[in-house]
N, C-alpha and C positions, 0 to 999 in steps of 0.2 A: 840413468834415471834413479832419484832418491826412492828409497822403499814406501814414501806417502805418497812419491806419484804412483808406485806401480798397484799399490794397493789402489789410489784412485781409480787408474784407468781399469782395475779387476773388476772392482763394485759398477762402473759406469758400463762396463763388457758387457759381464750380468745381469743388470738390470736393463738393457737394451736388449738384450737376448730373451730373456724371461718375458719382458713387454709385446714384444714382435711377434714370441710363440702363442702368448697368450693370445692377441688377439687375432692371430692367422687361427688357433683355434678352435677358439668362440665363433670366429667368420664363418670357418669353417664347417662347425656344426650346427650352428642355425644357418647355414644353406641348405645345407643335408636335411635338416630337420624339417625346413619349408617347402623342400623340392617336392620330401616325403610326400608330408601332408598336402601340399597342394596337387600335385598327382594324382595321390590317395582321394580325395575330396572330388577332383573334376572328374576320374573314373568312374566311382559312384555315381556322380550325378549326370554322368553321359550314357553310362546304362541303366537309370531309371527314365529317362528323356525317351531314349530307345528303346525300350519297354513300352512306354506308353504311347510311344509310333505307333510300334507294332502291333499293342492291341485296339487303338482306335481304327488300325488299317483292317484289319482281320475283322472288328466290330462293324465297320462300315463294307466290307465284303460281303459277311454273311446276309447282313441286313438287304443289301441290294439283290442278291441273287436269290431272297424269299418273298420281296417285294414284288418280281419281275413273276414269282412264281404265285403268287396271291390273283395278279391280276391274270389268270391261267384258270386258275381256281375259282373267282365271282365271275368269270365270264362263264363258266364250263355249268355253273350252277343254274344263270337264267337262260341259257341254251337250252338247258332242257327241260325247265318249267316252262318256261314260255312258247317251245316248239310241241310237247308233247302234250298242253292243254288246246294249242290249238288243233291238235288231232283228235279233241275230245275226252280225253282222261277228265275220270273222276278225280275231284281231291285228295281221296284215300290213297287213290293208284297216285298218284302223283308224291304222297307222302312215299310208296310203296318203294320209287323208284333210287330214294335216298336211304332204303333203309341197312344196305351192306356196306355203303359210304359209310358211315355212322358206324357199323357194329366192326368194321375193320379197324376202323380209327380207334378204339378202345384199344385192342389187340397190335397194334402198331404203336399206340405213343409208349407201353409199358415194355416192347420190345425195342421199339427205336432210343431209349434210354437208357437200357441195357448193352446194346449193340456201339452206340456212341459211343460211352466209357469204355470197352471193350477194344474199337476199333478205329476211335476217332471220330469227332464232328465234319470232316471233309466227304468221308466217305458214306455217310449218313444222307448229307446233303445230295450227293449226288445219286444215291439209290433213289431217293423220292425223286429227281428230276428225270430218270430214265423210266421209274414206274408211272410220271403222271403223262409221259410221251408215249409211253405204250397205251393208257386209257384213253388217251386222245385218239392216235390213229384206230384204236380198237372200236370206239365209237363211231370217229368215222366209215366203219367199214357196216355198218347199218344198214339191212336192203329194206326198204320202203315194201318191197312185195311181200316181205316173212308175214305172217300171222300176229294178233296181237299178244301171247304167250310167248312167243320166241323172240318177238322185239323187246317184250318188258326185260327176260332174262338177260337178254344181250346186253340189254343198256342196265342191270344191275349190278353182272359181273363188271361191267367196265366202271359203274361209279365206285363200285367196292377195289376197284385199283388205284382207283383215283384218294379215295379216301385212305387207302393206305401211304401212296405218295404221297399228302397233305399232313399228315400228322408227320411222316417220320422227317420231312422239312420241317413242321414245326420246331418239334421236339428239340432236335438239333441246334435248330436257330437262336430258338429260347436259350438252351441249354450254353451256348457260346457268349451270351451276355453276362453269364457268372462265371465262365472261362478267361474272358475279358479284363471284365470290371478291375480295375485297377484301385480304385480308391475309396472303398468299404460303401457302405449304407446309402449317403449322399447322391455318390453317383449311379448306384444300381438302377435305386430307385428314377433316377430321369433316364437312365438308359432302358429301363424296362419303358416308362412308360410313352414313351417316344417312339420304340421299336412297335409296341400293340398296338395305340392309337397310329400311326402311319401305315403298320398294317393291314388296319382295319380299313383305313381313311380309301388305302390302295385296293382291298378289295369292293367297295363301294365303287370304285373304277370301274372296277372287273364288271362289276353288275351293268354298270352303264353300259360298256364296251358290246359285253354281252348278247343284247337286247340291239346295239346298234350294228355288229358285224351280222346280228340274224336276219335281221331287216335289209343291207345291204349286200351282202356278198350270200347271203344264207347257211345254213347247217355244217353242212361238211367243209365246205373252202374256211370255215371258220374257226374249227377244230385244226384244219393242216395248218395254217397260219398261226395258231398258237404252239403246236410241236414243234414248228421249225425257231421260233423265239428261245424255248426251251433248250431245244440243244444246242443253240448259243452261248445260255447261261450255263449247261454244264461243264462246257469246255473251259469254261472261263472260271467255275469254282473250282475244277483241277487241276489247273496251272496256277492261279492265284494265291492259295492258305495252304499252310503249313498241315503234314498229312497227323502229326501229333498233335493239334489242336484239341483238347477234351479229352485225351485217353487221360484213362486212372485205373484202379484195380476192381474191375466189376465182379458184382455177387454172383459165389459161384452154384448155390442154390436158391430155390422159389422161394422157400422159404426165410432169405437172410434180402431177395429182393424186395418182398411185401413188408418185411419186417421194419416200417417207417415209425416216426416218432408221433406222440398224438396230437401234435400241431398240424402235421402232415396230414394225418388222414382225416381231420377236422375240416382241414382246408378243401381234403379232396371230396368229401360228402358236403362241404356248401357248394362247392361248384357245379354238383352234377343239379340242383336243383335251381343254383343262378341259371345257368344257360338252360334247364329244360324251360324256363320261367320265361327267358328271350323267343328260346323258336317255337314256342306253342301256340304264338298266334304271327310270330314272324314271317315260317317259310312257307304255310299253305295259307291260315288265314287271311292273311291280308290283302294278298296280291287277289284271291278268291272276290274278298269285299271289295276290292274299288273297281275289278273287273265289273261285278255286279253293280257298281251304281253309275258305271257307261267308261270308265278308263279306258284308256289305249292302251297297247302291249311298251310302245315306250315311255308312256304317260308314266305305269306303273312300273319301270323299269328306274327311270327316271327317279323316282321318289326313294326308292330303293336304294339307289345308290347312294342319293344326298344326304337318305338316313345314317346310311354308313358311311361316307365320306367325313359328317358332322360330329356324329358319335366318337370317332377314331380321331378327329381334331380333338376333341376335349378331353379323349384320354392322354392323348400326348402333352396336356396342359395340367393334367391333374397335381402333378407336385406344387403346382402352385396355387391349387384351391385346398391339398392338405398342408396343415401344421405337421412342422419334423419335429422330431425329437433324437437328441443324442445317440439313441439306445436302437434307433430304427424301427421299436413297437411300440414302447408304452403310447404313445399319439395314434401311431396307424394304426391300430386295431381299436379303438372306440372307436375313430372315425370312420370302418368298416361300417360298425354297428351303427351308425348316426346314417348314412347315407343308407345303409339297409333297410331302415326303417321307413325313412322318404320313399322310397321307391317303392315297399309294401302296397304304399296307399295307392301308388297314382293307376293300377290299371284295375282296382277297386272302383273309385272315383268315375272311370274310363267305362265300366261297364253299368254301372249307374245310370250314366248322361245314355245309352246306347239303347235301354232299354224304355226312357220315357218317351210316351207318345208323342206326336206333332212334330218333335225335335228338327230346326233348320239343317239339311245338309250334314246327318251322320258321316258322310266320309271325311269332311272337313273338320268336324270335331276327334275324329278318331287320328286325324293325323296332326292335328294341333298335340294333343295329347301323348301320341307316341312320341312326336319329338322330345318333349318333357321329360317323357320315359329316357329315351334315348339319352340326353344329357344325368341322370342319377347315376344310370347304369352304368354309361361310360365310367366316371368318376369310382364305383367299386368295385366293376371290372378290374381296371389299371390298380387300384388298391391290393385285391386278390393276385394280379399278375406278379405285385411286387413282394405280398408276403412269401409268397412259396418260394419264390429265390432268399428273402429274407431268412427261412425257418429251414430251406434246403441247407444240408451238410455241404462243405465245399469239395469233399471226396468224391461222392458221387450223386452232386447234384445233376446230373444228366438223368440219372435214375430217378431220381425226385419228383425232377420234372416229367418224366414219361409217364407217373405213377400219376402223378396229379391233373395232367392232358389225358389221360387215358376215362379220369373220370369226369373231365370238360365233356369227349366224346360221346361217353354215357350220357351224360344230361344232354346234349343234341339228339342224342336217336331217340329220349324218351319225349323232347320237347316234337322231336317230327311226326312222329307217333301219334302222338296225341294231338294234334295241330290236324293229322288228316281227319281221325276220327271224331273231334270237336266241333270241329267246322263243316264237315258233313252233318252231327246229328243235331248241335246247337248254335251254329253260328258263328259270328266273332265273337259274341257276348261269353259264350258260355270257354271259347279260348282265352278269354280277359280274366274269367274266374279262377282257371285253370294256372294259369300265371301269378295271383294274386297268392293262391293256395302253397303256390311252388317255392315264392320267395318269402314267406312266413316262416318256411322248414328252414331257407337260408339261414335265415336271420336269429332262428334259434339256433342253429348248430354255431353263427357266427359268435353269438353271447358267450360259447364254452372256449372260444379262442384264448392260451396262456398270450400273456406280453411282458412286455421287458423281461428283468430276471426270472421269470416263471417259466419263461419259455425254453430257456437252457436247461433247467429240471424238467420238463416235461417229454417223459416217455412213453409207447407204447406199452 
């Protein structure tokens, strides 16, 4: 071959050679490159998928096994209003017999918060379902023959267990909806307010349930029938959720516990005057007045419930009676205040119409009227429920929550309190006043609420 072929055929070697490598490659590495990336991409996005399995599965766990335990809780409550007035208790005593429920519950949501972070939301949960199984059978074990002093205490230590079970299931419960939450402000807020409003709705159940297991099976067979429910559900919260659910690194002094931000304890000083403002004419007054103008034990069990079945629907609807906002606050906090304000007026209004002469059927304007109440409250209830996860730390928001439940608590024991002693010395009216007075204090302390950016600067 002449030296122009073989030079031909060299250039034509080479450049087939150089071509073929080059695009084996180029092939080559944008496989690589895509295998990479796509890998890399469906990874990610199959453990954010499963992520969010697993906290709607763990969301909808907690949720049902506090549900189940609510309606345990509004059963256990007209059980024993409704049985111990018909033994003749005064109102007061009546108030009397809730009053370590209540003072427990303080001291239980600021420890069951502490205790969560510490040791998990599973094992929280299932302390209050063993302590509300022992208030149960403990109550059950009640002799009709004791004296009226050795009965009231029997059944006070037993509510005072009870109210310690209650709270440190709340706490917990609450606390696993910002353990959960997967996708910031948005979704808390429907998850908050779906979880209280259902709660609520479910212990409205309770009330009915209540009132209808006394009636039919009576006292005691009504109590075992609910502990045996119970220890259903606990078996079933400790095989079910993960035992690291909520731990984080709890404060290791009172002082680094209390030490909240001043959104925080803003929040927690309107609370304790919202709910004393609800049960000051809720848990003695009322049932006291419709009894008084000829109700039945399930007429007014009944009403009770639908109040609270009603209420806890609208809170669960709340997100869509408020405007959002980006930021999570700047919107929700006027709108506190704008609903705060409504609701100032209506048992103002409420004890107005109560007090003038002639008036057709006060019981019927009084429940016309509550319900009214009933719908504002829900609405800044669910509000409040939402900000204290909103303004809680994600650290130790279990503690947040215990801090800010513990002063729900407090306003229940003051609103019970005062509900016996009102309504023994002035009536519904003067519990209507007493309510009006209570959320006035709300509604200023809610004015000093920071929002949007103000809120990340604001400290203790």
């Amino acid at each position: 071959m002449s030296p122009v072929g073989n030079d031909i055929g060299n250039d034509i070697g080479n450049i087939s050679r150089n071509d073929t490598g080059n695009a084996i490659s180029k092939d080559t590495g944008n496989t690589i490159r895509n295998g990479i990336g796509a890998g890399t991409g469906t990874g990610t996005g199959n453990a954010t998928v499963d992520a969010a399995r697993s906290a709607t599965r763990n969301y909808a766990i907690v949720t049902t096994a506090y549900f189940l335990f609510t309606i345990t809780d509004g059963a256990l409550r007209m059980l024993v209003l409704l049985h111990f007035y018909s033994l003749g208790y005064t109102p007061f005593m009546l108030a009397f017999l809730f009053l370590l429920y209540e003072t427990a519950g303080i001291f239980a949501n600021v420890g069951g918060g502490w205790l969560a972070s510490r040791f998990g939301i599973p094992r929280m949960l299932a302390a209050g379902q063993v302590l509300q199984i022992g208030g149960l059978c403990m109550l059950s074990a009640l002799d009709p023959a004791w004296g009226a002093v050795a009965s009231v205490a029997w059944v006070v230590m037993a509510q005072g267990i009870a109210g310690v079970a209650k709270d440190l299931t709340k706490t917990a419960s609450k606390s696993a909806i910002k353990a959960t939450s997967q996708q910031g402000a948005g979704q808390l807020f429907r998850w908050v307010a779906w979880f209280t409003g259902s709660k609520n709705a479910t212990k409205g159940a309770g009330f009915f349930i209540g009132g209808l297991l006394l009636q039919v099976v009576g006292f005691r067979p009504a109590l075992w029938l609910m502990a045996g429910m119970l220890a259903i559900v606990l078996v079933s919260v400790m095989l079910a959720l993960p035992r690291t659910l909520g731990k984080a690194k709890a404060s290791k002094s009172f002082r680094e516990l209390f030490a909240k931000t001043r959104a925080i304890n803003l929040m927690a000083a309107a609370r304790v005057f919202m709910f004393g403002s609800r049960d000051v004419w809720f848990v003695v007054g009322l049932p006291v007045f419709l009894y008084g103008y000829g109700w039945q034990y399930m007429q007014v069990a009944g009403f009770v419930a639908a109040w609270t079945i009603g209420y806890g629907a609208v809170q669960a609807l709340a997100p869509a009676v408020v405007t959002r906002s980006h930021d999570g606050l700047s919107r929700e906090v006027p709108a506190a205040r704008l609903w705060g304000s409504i609701l100032t007026a209506i048992p103002v209004v409420l004890a107005i119409l109560l007090a003038m002469p002639g008036i057709p059927r006060p019981d019927l304007v009084l429940v016309v009227g509550l319900l009214i109440f009933g719908f504002a409250f829900a609405v800044i209830s669910s509000l409040h429920s939402y900000l204290i996860l909103a303004y809680a730390g994600s650290e130790k928001a279990a503690e947040d929550v215990g801090f800010y439940y513990a002063a729900n608590a407090a306003g229940r024991l003051m609103g019970i309190l005062l509900s016996g002693i009102l309504t023994q010395t002035g009536g519904m009216q003067a519990c209507l006043w007493g309510s009006a007075i209570m959320l006035a204090i709300c509604l200023a302390i809610t004015v000093l609420l920071p929002s949007g950016a103000a809120a990340r600067r604001a400290t203790a």
